[in-house]
C-alpha positions as CSV (number, residue, x, y, z in Angstrom):
1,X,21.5,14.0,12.1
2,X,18.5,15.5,9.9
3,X,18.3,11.6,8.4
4,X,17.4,10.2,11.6
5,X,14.8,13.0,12.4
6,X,13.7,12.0,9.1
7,X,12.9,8.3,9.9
8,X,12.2,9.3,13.5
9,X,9.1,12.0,12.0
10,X,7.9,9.3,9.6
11,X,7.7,6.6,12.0
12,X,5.5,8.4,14.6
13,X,3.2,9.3,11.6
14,X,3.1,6.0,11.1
15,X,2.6,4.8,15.0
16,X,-0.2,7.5,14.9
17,X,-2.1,5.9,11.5
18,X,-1.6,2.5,12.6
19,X,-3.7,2.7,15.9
20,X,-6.6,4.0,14.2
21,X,-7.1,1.5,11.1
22,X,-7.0,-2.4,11.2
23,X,-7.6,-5.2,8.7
24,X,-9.9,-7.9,8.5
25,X,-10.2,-10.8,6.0
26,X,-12.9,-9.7,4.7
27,X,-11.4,-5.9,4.6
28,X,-7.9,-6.5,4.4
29,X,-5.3,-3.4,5.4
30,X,-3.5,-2.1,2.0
31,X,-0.2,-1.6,3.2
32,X,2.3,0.5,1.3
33,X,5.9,0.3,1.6
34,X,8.1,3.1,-1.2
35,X,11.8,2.8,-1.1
36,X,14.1,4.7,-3.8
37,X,14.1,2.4,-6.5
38,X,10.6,0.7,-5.9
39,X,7.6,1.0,-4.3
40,X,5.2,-2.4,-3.1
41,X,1.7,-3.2,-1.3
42,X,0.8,-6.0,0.6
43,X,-3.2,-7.1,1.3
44,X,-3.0,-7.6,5.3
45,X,-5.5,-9.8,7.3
46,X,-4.3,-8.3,11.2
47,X,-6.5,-11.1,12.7
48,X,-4.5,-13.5,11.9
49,X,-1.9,-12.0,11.2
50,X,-1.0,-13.3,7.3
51,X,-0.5,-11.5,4.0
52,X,-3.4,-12.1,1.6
53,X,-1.6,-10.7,-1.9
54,X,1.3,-8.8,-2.7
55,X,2.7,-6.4,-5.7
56,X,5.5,-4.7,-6.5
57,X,7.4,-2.8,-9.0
58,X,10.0,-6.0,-8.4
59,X,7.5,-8.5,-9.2
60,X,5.6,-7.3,-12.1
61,X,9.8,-6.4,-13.3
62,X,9.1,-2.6,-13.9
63,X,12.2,-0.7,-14.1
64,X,11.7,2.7,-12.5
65,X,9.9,4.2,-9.1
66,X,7.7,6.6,-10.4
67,X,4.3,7.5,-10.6
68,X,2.6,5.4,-13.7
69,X,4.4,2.3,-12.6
70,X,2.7,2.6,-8.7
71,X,-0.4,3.0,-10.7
72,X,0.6,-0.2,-12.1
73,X,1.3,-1.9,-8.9
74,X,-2.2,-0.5,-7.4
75,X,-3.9,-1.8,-10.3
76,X,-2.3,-5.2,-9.8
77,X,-3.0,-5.5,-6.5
78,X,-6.6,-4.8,-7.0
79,X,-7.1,-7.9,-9.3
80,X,-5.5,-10.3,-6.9
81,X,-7.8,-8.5,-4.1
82,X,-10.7,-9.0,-7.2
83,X,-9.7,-13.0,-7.4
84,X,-10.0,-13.2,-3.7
85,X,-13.1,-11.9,-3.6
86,X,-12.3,-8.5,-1.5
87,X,-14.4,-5.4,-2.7
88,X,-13.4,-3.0,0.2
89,X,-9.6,-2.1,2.0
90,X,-8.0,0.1,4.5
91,X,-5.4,2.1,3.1
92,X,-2.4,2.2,5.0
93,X,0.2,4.8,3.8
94,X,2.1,3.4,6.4
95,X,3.6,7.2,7.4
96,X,4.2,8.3,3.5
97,X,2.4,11.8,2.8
98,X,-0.9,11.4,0.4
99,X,0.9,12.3,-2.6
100,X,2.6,11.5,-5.8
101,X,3.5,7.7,-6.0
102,X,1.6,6.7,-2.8
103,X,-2.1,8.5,-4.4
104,X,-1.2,7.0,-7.7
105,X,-1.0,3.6,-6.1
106,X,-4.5,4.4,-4.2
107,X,-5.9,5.7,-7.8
108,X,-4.7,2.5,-9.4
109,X,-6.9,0.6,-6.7
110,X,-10.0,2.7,-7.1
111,X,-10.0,2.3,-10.7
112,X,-9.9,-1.4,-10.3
113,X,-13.7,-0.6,-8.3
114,X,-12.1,-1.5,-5.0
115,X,-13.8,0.9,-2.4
116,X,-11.1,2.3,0.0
């Protein structure tokens, strides 16, 4: 029963962040997605509705979920945002608490120079 009220709590935070931000091509939504064992972002263009770049933990073959590899994967996904040209984002913590893995991932990006 508390698992539920678990998913039930995060997903209204995340209902409640989603109405308020939206991507563009030109400023893309940074959406973040942490499960157990890893942790990915996707670069989201909500116009038209296609994903513009993606990293993970899976695709650059890191082995654990913790905090210096999402600073990895935020790093990462800055450069492909660099290659495409994309100097600003929306961060979308997509109903995760500003913390730990999910900050380390936003610190990765800022120290790339991508504004958020």
């Amino acid at each position: 029963m508390a698992k539920n009220k678990k998913i039930e709590s995060r997903n209204k935070r995340k209902l409640r962040v989603r109405k308020k931000i939206f991507g563009t091509d030109k400023i893309p939504r940074l959406s973040v997605y942490k499960s157990n064992k890893n942790i990915s972002a996707q670069l989201i263009d909500d116009l038209s509705g296609k994903t513009l770049a993606s990293s993970s933990t899976i695709i650059l073959k890191l082995d654990a979920n913790n905090i210096e590899n999402a600073f990895k994967v935020g790093q990462d996904i800055a450069k492909k945002a660099k290659d495409l040209k994309i100097e600003r984002i929306v961060f979308d913590r997509n109903g995760y608490i500003y913390h730990g893995k999910i900050k380390a991932l936003a610190d990765g990006v800022r120290k790339e120079n991508i504004k958020i």
